[in-house]
C-alpha positions as CSV (number, residue, x, y, z in Angstrom):
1,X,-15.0,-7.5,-29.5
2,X,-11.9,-9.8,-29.0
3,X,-9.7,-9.2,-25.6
4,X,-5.9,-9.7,-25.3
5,X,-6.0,-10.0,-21.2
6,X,-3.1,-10.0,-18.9
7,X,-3.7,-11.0,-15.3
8,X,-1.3,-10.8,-12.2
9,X,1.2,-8.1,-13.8
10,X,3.2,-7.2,-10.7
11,X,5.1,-3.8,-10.9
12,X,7.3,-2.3,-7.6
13,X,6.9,1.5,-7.9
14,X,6.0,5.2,-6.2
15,X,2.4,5.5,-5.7
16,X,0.6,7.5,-3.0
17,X,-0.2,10.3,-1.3
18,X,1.3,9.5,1.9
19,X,4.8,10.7,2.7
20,X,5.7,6.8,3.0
21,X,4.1,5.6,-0.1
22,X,6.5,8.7,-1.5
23,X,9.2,6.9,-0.7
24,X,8.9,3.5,-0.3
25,X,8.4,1.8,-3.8
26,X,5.6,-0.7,-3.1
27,X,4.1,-4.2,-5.3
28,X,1.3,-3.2,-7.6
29,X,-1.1,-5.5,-9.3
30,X,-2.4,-5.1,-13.0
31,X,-4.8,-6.8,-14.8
32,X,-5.1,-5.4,-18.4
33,X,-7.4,-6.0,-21.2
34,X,-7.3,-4.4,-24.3
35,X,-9.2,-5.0,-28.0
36,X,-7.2,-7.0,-30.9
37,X,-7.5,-4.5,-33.2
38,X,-8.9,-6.3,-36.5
39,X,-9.0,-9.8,-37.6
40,X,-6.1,-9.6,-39.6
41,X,-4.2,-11.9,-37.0
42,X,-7.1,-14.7,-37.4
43,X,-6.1,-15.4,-41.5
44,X,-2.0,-14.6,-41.0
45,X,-1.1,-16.2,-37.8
46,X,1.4,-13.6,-37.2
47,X,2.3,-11.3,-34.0
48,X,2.2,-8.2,-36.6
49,X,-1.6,-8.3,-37.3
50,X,-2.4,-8.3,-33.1
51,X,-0.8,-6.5,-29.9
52,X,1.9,-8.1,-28.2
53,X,1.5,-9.0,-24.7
54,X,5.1,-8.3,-24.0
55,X,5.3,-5.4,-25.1
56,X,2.1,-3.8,-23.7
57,X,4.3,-5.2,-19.7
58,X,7.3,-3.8,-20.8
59,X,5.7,0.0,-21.5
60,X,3.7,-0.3,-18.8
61,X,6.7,-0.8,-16.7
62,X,8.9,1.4,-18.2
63,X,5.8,4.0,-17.6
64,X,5.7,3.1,-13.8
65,X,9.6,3.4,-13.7
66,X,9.3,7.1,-14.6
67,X,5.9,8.5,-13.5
68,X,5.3,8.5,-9.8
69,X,1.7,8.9,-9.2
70,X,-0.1,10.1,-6.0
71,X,-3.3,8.5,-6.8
72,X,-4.3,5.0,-8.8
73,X,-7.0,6.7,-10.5
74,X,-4.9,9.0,-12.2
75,X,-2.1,6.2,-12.6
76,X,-4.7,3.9,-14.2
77,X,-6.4,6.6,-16.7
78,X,-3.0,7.9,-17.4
79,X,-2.0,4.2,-18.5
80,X,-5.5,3.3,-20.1
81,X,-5.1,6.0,-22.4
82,X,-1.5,5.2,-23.2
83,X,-2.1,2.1,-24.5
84,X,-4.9,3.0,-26.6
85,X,-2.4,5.8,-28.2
86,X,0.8,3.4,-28.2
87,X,-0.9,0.6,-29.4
88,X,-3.3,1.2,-31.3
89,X,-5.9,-0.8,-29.9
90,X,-9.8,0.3,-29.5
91,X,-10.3,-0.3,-26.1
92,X,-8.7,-0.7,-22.8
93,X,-9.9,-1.9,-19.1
94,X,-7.3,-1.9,-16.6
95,X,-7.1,-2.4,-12.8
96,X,-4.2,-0.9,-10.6
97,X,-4.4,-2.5,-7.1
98,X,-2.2,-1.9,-3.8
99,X,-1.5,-4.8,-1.6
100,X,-2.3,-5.1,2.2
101,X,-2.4,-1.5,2.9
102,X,-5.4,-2.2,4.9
103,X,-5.9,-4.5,7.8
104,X,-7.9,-7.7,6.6
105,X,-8.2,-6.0,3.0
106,X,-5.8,-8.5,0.6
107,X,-6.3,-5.8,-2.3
108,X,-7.4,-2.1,-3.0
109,X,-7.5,-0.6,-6.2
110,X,-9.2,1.3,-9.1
111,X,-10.7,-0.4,-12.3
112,X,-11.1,1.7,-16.0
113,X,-12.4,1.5,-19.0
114,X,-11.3,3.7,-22.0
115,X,-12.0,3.6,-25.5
116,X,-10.2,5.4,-28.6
């Protein structure tokens, strides 16, 4: 299986459970991969036969912008399974991680795996 991976996408959004998360947008950190779905895009060179990248950042920001979640898991399987139906694409693994929220802890966060 061949990955499209995006690393680093930082989103500022509502998630948590706590009545300051709730309220307070706060940095979020995906990593995304997701399965090219064919090999048409190996023969025609051309963004049609694949996923674009770009597009996959924008939905999942425009998803962030107007679902708050209270939990990553449910934020992660909700976008998992979003891409798959959006995009048409196999497979997904994504990570959804909040910075610093714990002393001497750089990153906390939840990792899936979802397949169409």
């Amino acid at each position: 299986m061949d990955l499209i991976f995006i690393r680093d996408l930082r989103i500022t959004t509502i998630v948590g459970d706590y009545a300051r998360e709730r309220t307070n947008p706060q940095p979020i950190i995906f990593d995304i991969e997701y399965a090219i779905p064919g090999t048409e895009v190996y023969e025609s060179d051309k963004l049609v036969n694949t996923i674009n990248y770009a597009a996959v950042c924008s939905w999942v920001q425009r998803e962030c912008d107007t679902h708050h979640f209270k939990l990553l898991e449910r934020m992660a399987d909700h976008l998992a399974r979003g891409i798959i139906i959006e995009f048409g694409t196999p497979y997904v693994k994504l990570a959804v991680a909040k910075l610093g929220i714990i002393k001497g802890v750089r990153q906390v966060g939840v990792m899936v795996e979802r397949r169409a």
